[in-house]
N, C-alpha and C positions, 0 to 999 in steps of 0.2 A: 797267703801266708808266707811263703817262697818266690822271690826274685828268679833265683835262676834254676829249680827243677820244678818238676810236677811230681805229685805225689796221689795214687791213687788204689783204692783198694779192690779187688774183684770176689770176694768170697775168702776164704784163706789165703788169696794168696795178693799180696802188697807189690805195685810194680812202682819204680821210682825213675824216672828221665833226668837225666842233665839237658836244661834247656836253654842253651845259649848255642842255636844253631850258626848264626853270623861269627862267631868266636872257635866254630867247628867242638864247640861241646866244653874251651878249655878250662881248666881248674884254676881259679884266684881263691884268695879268701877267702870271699862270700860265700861261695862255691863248695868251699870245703866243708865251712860251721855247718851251711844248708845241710850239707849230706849227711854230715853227724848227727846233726838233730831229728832230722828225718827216719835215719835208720835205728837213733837210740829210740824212739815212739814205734815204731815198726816192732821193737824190742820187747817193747813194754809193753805191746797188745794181746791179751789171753785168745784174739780170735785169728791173729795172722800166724800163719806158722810157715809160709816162705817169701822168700824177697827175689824178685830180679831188676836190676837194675841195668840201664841203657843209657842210650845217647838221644836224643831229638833227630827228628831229619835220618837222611840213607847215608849219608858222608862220613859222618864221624859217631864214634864211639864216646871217645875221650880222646882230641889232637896233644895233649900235652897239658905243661903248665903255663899260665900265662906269665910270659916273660918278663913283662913291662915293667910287673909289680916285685922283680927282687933283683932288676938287671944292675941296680948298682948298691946292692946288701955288702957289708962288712964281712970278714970271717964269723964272728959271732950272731950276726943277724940272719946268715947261712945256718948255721949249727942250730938254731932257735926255729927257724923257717920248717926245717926237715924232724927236728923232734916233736913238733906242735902237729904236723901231718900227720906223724906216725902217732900221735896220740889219740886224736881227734876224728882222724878217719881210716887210715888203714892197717892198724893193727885193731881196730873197732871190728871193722868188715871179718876179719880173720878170724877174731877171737867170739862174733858173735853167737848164740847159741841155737838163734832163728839162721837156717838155711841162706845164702846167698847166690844166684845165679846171677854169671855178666851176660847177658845179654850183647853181644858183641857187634855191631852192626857199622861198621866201615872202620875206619883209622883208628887204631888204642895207641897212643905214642908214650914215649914219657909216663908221665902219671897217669893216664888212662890204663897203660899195659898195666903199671902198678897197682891201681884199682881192679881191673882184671884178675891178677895173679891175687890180688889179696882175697876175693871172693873164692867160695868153697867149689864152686863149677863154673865152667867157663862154654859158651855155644857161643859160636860165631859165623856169620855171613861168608861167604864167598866170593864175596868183593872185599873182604877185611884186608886189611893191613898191620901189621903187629911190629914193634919195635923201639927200642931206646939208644934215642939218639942226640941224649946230654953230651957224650963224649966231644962233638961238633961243634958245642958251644964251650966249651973248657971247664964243662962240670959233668959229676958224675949220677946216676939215680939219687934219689934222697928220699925216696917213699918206700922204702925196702926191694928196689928193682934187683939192686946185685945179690941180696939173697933169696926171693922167692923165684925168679928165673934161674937161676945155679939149681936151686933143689927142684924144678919142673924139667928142666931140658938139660942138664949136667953141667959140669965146671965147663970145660971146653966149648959147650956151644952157645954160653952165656958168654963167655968170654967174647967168642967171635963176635955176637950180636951187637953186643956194648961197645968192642973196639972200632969196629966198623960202623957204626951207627945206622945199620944197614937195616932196612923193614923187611919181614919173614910175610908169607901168602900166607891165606886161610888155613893151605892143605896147608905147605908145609908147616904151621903151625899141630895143625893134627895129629901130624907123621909125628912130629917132638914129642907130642903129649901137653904142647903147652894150651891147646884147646882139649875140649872134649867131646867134640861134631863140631861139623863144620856140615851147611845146610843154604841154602836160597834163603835171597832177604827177604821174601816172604815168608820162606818157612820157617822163621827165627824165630818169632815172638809165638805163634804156636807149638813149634817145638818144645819153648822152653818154660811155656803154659802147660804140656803135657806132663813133663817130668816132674813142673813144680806140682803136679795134681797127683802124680806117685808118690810126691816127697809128702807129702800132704796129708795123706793119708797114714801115715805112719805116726808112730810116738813121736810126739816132740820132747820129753824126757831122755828116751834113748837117742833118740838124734844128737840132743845135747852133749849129752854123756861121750857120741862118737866123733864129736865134734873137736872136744877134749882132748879123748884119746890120741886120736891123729895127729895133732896139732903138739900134741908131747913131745913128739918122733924130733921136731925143730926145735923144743928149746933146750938152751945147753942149763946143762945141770940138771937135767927133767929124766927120771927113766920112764918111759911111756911104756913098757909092760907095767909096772906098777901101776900108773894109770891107767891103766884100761884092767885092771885087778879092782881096784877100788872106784871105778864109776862103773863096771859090771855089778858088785858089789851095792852102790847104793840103788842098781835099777828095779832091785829084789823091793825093795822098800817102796817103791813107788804103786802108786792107783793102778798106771798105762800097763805094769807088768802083772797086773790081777786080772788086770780089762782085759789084755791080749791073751794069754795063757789060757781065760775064764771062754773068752771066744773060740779059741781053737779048740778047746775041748769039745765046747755045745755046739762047734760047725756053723760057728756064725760070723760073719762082719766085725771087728772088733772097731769098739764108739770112744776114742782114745778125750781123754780131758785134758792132755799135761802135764797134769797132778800125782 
């Protein structure tokens, strides 16, 4: 169905690969629609309620974008390039309402970091490498890099990263905040199989609804206590909030729907 990921389901939980290991993982095009498509169906499944998304192979995560395909874009074929990304996959990732983990497993550069930063948690290898390093080439992130890295690791040390176009470690991605564990390349895709197994188990109503709210906090003109007033508000309303409330009382397991 997919040229360049895999797409595969384990129970609840949906894991997706970029698979273009000889490319180091990088994002074109094709690459990109794949992913959108991919994760709007992941979206639209009543039985998956988390995603984590990786790279192929130990090397890379995501190396960046593939350069080849925009090294000689116009000013507006630039502007068009960077709005269509941010459409089509990562303010998608960001704003979706099914869970996202990156799976982090060697180099996130460029658009990988970006894809990263856009997903809702982030586990990374300890061989990782993290950084944005458009500066180098005479252009700047265009996948929301200069603001999802500002509001993860502050003005200042976004700044440094971007200016220098220098790559940050695993740790010291941890120490930022810009990971959220850092763990053996082994221990990666179990790690972030266990978490997604606690996320799992939870509402995927109120998940959404927190998904939301958080996600208020960044856009301008949004007050995100109001939102988190009015998605607490419609959680009352939901099945998962009778299902859960109905389970605590009787001391049991709560059997969440969605709904």
């Amino acid at each position: 169905m997919y040229n360049n990921i895999l797409s595969e389901s384990k129970g609840a939980i949906h894991k997706i690969s970029i698979n273009r290991p000889n490319q180091m993982n990088a994002l074109n095009k094709e690459t990109i629609d794949e992913l959108g498509q991919a994760l709007q169906s992941a979206e639209e499944s009543n039985e998956i309620k988390v995603i984590i998304l990786t790279g192929s192979g130990e090397k890379a995560f995501v190396a960046g974008a593939d350069i080849k395909e925009f090294a000689d874009f116009s000013i507006e074929e630039g502007k068009l390039l960077s709005a269509q990304g941010h459409q089509k996959l990562f303010n998608l990732v960001e704003n979706l309402s099914t869970p996202v983990i990156a799976a982090v497993n060697g180099y996130a550069l460029g658009g990988g970091l970006e894809l990263a930063m856009a997903s809702h948690i982030r586990i990374a290898s300890d061989n990782a490498k993290l950084g944005l390093p458009e500066v180098s080439l005479g252009v700047i992130p265009g996948y929301g890099g200069t603001q999802r890295l500002a509001q993860l690791v502050g003005k200042g040390k976004a700044f440094e990263l971007i200016m220098s176009a220098g790559m940050m470690s695993a740790t010291d991605a941890g120490k930022w905040g810009l990971v959220n564990q850092v763990v053996t390349l082994d221990e990666l895709m179990p790690t972030c199989e266990k978490l997604a197994g606690k996320i799992a188990r939870n509402s995927p109503r109120a998940i959404s609804s927190a998904i939301i709210s958080v996600n208020a906090l960044y856009k301008e003109g949004v007050d995100g206590y109001k939102t988190e007033i009015s998605e607490f508000g419609k959680c009352f309303g939901t099945e998962d909030f009778k299902e859960g409330t109905t389970a605590f009382l009787e001391k049991r397991k709560p059997e969440f729907t969605g709904k």
